[in-house]
C-alpha positions as CSV (number, residue, x, y, z in Angstrom):
1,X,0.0,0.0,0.0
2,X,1.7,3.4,-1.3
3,X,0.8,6.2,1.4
4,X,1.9,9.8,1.3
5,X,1.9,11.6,4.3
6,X,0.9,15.8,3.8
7,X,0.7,18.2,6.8
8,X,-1.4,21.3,6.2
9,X,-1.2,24.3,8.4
10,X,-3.8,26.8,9.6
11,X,-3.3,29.7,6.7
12,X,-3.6,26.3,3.8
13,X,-7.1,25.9,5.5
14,X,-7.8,29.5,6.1
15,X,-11.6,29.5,5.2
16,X,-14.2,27.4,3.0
17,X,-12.0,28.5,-0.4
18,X,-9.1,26.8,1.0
19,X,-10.4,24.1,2.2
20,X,-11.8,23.5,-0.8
21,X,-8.6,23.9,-2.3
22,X,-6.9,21.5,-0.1
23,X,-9.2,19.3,-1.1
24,X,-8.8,19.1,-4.8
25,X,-5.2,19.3,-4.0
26,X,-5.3,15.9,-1.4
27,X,-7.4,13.9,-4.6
28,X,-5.1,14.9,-7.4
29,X,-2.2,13.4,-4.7
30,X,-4.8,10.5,-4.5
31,X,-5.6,10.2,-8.3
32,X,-2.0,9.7,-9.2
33,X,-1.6,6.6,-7.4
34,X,-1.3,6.0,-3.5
35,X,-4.0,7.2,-0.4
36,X,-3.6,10.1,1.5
37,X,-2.9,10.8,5.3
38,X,-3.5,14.6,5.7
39,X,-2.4,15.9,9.1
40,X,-3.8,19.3,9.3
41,X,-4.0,22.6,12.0
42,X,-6.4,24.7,13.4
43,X,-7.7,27.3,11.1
44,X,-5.8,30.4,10.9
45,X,-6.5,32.0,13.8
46,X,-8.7,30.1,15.2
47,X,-5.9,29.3,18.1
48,X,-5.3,32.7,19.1
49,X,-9.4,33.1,19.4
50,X,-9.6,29.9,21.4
51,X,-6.6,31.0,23.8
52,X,-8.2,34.7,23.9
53,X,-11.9,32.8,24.7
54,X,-9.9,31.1,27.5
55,X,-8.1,34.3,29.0
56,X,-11.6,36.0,29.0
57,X,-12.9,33.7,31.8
58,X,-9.3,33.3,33.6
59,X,-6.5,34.9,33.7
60,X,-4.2,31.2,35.2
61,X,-6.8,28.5,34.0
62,X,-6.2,25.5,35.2
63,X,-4.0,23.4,32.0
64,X,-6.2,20.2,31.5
65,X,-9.2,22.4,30.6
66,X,-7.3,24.7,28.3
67,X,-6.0,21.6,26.3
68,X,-9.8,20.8,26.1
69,X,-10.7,24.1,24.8
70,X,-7.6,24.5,22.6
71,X,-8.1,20.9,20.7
72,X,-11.3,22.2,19.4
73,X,-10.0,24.1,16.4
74,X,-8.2,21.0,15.0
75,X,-11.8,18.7,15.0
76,X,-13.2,21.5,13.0
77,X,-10.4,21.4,10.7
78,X,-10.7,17.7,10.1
79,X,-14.4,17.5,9.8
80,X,-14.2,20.2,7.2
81,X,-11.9,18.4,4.5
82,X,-13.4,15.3,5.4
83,X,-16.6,16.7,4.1
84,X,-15.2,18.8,0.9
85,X,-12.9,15.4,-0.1
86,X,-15.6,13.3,0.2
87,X,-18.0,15.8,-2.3
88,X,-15.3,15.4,-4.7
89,X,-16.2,11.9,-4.7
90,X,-13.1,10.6,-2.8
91,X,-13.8,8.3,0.1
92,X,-12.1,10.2,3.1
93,X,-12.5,9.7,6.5
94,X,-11.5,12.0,9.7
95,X,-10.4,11.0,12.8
96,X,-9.8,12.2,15.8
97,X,-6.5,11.8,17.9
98,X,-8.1,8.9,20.2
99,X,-9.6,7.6,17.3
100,X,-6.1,7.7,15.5
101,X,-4.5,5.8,18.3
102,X,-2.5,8.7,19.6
103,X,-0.8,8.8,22.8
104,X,0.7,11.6,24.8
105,X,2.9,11.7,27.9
106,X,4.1,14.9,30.1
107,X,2.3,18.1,30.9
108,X,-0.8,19.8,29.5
109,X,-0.3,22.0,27.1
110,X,3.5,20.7,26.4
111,X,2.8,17.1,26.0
112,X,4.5,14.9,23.7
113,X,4.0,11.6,21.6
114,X,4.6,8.4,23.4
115,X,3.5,6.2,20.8
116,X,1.3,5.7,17.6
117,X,-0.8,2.9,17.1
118,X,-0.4,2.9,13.2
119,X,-2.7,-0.7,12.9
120,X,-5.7,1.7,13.7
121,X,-4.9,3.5,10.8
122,X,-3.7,0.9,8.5
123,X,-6.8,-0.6,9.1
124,X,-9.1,2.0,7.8
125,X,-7.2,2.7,4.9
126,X,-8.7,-0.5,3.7
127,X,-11.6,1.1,3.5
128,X,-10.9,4.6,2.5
129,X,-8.8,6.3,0.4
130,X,-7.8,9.7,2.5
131,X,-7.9,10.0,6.3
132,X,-7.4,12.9,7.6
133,X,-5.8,13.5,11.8
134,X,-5.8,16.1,14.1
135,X,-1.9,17.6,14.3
136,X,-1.1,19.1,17.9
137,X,-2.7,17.0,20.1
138,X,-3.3,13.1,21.1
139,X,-4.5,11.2,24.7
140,X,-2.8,10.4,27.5
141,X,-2.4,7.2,29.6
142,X,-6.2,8.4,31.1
143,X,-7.3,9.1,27.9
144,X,-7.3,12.9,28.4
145,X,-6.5,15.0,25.8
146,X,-3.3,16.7,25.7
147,X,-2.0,19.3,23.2
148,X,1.7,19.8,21.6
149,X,2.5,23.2,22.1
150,X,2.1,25.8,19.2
151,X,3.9,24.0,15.7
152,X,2.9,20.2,17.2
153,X,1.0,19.7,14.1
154,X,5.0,19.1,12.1
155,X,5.4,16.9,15.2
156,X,2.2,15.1,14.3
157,X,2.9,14.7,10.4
158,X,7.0,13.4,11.1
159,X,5.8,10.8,13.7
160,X,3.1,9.0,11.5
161,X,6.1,9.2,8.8
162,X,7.6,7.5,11.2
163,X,5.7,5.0,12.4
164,X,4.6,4.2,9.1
165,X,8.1,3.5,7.9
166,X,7.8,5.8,4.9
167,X,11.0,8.0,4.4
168,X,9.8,11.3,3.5
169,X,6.9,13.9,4.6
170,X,4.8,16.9,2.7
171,X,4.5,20.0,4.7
172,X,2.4,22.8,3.0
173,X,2.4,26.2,4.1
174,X,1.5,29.7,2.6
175,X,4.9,29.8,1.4
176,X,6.9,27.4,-1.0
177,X,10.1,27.3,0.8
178,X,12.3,28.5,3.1
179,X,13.9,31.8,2.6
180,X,17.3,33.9,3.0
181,X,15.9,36.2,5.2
182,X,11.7,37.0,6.8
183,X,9.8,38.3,3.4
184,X,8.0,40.7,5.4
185,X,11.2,42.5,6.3
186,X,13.0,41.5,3.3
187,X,11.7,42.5,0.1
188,X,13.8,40.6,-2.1
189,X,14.9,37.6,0.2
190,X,16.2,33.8,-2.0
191,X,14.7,30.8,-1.9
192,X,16.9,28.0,-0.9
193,X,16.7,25.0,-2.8
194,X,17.8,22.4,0.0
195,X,18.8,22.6,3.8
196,X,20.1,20.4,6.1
197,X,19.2,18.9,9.2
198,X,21.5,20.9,11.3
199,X,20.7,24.1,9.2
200,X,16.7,23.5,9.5
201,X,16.9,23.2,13.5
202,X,19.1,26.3,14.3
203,X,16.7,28.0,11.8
204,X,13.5,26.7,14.0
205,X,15.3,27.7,17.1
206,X,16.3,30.9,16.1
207,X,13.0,32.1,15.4
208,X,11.8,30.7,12.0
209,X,8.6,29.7,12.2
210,X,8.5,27.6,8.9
211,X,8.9,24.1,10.9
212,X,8.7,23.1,14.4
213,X,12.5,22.4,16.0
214,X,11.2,19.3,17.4
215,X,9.6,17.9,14.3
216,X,13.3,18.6,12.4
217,X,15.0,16.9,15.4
218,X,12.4,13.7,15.0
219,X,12.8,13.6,11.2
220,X,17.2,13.9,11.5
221,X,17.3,10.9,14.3
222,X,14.7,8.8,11.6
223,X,16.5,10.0,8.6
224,X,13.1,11.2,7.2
225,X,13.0,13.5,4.2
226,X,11.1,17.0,4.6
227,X,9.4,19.0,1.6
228,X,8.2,22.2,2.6
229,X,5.7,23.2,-0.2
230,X,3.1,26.0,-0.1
231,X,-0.4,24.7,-0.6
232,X,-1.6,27.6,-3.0
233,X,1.0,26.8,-6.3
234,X,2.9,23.5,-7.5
235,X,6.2,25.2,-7.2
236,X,9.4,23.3,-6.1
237,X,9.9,23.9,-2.4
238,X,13.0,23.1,0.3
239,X,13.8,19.8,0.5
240,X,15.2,19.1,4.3
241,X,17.2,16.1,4.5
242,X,21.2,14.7,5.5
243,X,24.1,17.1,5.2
244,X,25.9,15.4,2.9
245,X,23.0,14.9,0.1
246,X,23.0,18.9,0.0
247,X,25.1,20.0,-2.5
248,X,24.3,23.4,-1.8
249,X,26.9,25.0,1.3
250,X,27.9,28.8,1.2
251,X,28.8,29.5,4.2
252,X,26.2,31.6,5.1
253,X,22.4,30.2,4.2
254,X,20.0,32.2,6.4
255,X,18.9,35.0,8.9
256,X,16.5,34.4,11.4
257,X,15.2,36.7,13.5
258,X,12.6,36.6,16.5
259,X,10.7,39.3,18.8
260,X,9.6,36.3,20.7
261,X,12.6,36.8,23.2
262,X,12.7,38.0,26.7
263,X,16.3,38.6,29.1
264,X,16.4,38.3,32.7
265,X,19.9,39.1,34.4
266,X,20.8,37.8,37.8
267,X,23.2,40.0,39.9
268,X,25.4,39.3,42.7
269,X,25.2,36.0,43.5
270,X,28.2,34.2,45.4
271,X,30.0,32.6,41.8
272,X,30.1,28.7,43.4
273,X,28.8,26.9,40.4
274,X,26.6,24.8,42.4
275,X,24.2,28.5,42.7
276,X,24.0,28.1,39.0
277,X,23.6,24.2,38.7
278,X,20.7,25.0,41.2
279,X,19.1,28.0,39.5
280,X,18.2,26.6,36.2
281,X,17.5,23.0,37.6
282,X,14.3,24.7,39.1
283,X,13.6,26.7,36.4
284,X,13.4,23.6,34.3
285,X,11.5,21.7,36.5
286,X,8.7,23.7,34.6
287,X,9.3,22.8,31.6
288,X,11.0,26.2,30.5
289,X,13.2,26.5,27.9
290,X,16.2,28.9,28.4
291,X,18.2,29.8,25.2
292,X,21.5,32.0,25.4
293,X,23.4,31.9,28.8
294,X,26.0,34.3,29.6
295,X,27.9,34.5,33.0
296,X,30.3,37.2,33.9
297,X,32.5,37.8,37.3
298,X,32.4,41.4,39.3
299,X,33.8,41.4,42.7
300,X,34.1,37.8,43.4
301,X,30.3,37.6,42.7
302,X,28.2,36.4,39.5
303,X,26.2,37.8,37.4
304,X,24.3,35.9,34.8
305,X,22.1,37.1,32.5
306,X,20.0,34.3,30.0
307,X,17.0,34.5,27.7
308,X,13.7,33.0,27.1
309,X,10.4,32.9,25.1
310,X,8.1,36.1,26.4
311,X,5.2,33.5,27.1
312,X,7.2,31.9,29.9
313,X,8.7,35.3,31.2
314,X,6.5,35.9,34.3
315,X,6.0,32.4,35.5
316,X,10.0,32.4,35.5
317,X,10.5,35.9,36.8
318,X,8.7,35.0,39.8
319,X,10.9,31.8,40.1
320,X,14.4,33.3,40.3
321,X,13.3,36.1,42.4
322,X,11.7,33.0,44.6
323,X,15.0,30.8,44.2
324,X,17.6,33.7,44.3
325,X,16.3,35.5,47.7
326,X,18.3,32.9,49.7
327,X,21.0,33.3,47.4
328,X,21.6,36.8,48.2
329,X,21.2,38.1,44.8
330,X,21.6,42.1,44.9
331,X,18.9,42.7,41.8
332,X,17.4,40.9,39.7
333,X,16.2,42.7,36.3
334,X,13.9,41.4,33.6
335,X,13.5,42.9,29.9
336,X,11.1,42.1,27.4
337,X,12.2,44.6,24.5
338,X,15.1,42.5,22.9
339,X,15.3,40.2,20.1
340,X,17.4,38.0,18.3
341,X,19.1,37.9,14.7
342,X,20.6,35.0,14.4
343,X,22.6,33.9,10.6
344,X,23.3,30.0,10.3
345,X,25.0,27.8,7.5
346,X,27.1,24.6,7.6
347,X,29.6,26.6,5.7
348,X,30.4,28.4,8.2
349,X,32.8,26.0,10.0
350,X,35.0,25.9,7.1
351,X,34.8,30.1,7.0
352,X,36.4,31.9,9.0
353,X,35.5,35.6,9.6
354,X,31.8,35.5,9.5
355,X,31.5,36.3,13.2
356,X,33.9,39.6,12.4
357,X,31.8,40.9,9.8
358,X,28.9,40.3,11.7
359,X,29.8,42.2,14.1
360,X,31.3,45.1,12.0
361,X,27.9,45.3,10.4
362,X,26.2,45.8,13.4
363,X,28.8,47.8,14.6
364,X,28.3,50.1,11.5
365,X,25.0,51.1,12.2
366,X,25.4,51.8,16.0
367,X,23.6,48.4,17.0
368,X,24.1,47.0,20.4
369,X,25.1,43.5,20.8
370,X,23.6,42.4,24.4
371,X,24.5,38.8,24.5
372,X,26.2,36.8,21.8
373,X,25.6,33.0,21.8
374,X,27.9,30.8,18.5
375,X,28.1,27.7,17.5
376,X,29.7,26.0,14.4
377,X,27.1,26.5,12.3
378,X,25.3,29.2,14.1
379,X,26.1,32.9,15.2
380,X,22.8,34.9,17.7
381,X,22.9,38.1,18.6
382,X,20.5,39.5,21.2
383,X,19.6,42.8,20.4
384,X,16.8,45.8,21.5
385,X,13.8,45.0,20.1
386,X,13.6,48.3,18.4
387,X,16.9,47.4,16.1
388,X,16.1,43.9,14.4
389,X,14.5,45.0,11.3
390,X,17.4,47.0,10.4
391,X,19.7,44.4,11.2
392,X,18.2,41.9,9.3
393,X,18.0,43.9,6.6
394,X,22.1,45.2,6.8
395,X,23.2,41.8,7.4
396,X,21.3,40.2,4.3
397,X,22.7,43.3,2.1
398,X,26.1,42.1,3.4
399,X,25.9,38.8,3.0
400,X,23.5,37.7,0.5
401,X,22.9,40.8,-2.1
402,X,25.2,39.4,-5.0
403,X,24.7,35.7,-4.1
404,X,22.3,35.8,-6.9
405,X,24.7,36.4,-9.3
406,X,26.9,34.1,-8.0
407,X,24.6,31.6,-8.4
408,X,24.2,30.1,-5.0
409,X,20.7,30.4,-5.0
410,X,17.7,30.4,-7.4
């Protein structure tokens, strides 16, 4: 049995036009020879109106009921296509997460897939032609439901790759590709061709919302090939797969940039490493991610200043000042006006320099570098909030504005 698996996100099935469109698009996959299993997302939107609904009654609502609010948009989404596909005369069938054998372990509202039980499916593709799942969400061990986290819908669409042993995935967007830079800020920005693994996560993590970071880190462990294609043209997309299949390695491929960033700094703490060890062990006994750490000695004491998504500032504000009172700490400042710009390539190992004309661009336009966090293949700078249009648009002038030419990209 040939099965392709396509993931469609919450712009693809904006209103009843796109989900029509969807539609035609899942049978003409159909008609050419193999069934369907569409994983698809909320309607566009329809998240944020769901988490606004929620915030409306309460302000801290209690996690298990906002998952049972929140999984709402996806149902909606599958019933929809399920009904279009089936008018084009295709027998298509939706399902919901329990339904799809879909199970979830850790907390509400950051959950993540234990397992799939792929015979469910299997078995109903006897019978139809195109099923269609709920992405971002599945049951736990009590059969409650418990979503992803915002993207889990990628995470969805790689795992029932996976579990169906299949070695590559359709993800459709509004866009067919990634890109050199964010078209909203860049007017001009090149689409690249092919990415790998390594490229695609640093990209996710650095504020790129075309995939999910964990869906790339599933789909590099399984080997599993990614097409990102947009669902309104037949256009050739980014293929996300191995490093060495890409042929394609300047040593620069992308800027990414994210307002999505928050910086608390800790000052004055005694520098014994065991404070440290002991500070972000409770912080991520939460479940909060930290991103860039810096640490820096003044007077025999520590400061340390690290960053974090602004939906988890508060809740881990009000930790360190809880931790850090019997620490000593003399202040402890938070700021949610910065951002980060962040330029990746697996060239860049083989390069060196790119960090100094980095830096001598921002420098060049009177840019403040707060925090610098590199890697071999990545180079994030945390910035004010208020600078990172114009430093994605001077470092993509710098490094990408005759790449054209050269060929590198098309």
């Amino acid at each position: 049995m040939s099965i392709t698996v396509q993931k469609y996100g919450g712009t693809s099935l904006a209103d009843s036009e796109r989900v029509k469109a969807v539609a035609h698009r899942i049978c003409k996959s159909f008609n050419n020879g193999g069934k369907v299993l569409a994983v698809v997302s909320a309607q566009s939107g329809m998240t944020d109106m769901l988490t606004q609904k929620i915030k409306e009654v309460c302000n801290d609502p209690h996690k298990r009921e906002s998952d049972v609010v929140l999984s709402t948009g996806e149902l909606i989404s599958i019933g929809l296509l399920s009904i279009a596909i089936n008018n084009l005369g295709v027998k298509a069938l939706s399902l919901n997460s329990f339904q799809a054998g879909i199970f979830t372990e850790g907390e509400f509202t950051k959950s993540k897939i234990l397992q799939i039980n792929i015979e469910k499916i299997i078995k109903n593709f006897e019978y139809y032609d195109v099923i269609i799942i709920p992405g971002f969400q599945g049951v736990n061990e009590n059969n409650e439901i418990t979503t992803l986290g915002r993207g889990g819908s990628d995470i969805t669409a790689v795992a029932l790759t996976v579990s169906l042993k299949l070695r590559e995935v359709e993800i459709y967007t509004d866009v067919d590709g990634v890109y050199t830079a964010d078209p909203r800020i860049i007017d001009n920005p090149f689409k690249i061709n092919e990415l790998s693994y390594q490229e695609m996560l640093e990209m996710a993590g650095s504020g790129s919302k075309v995939l999910h970071s964990r869906s790339v880190e599933l789909a590099s462990k399984n080997e599993i090939k990614i097409k990102l294609l947009s669902s309104f043209n037949y256009n050739y997309g980014t293929e996300i797969k191995k490093e060495e299949l890409c042929v394609e390695k300047p040593a620069i491929r992308a800027i990414s940039n994210t307002k999505n960033e928050s910086k608390i700094t800790i000052f004055g703490i005694s520098k014994d490493p065991k404070n440290i060890a002991y500070i972000f062990e409770e912080i991520s006994k939460e479940n909060i991610n930290i991103d860039v750490i810096v640490q820096d000695l003044e007077n025999n004491k520590s400061n340390i200043s690290f960053t974090l998504s602004k939906e988890d500032f508060e809740e881990t504000f009000e930790i360190v000042k809880r931790i850090c009172k019997p620490l000593n700490a003399v202040d402890i400042v938070g700021n949610k006006n910065v951002a980060k710009v962040s330029l990746i390539g697996v060239g860049m190992k083989s390069n060196p320099g790119v960090a100094a004309k980095v830096f001598k661009t921002l420098a060049e336009k009177n840019i403040d570098i707060l925090m610098i966090s590199c890697s071999e293949i990545k180079i994030s700078c945390i910035i004010n909030e208020k600078d990172m249009e114009n430093a994605t648009i001077e470092l993509h002038k710098n490094f990408f504005e005759n790449k054209k030419i050269e060929g590198e990209f098309k």
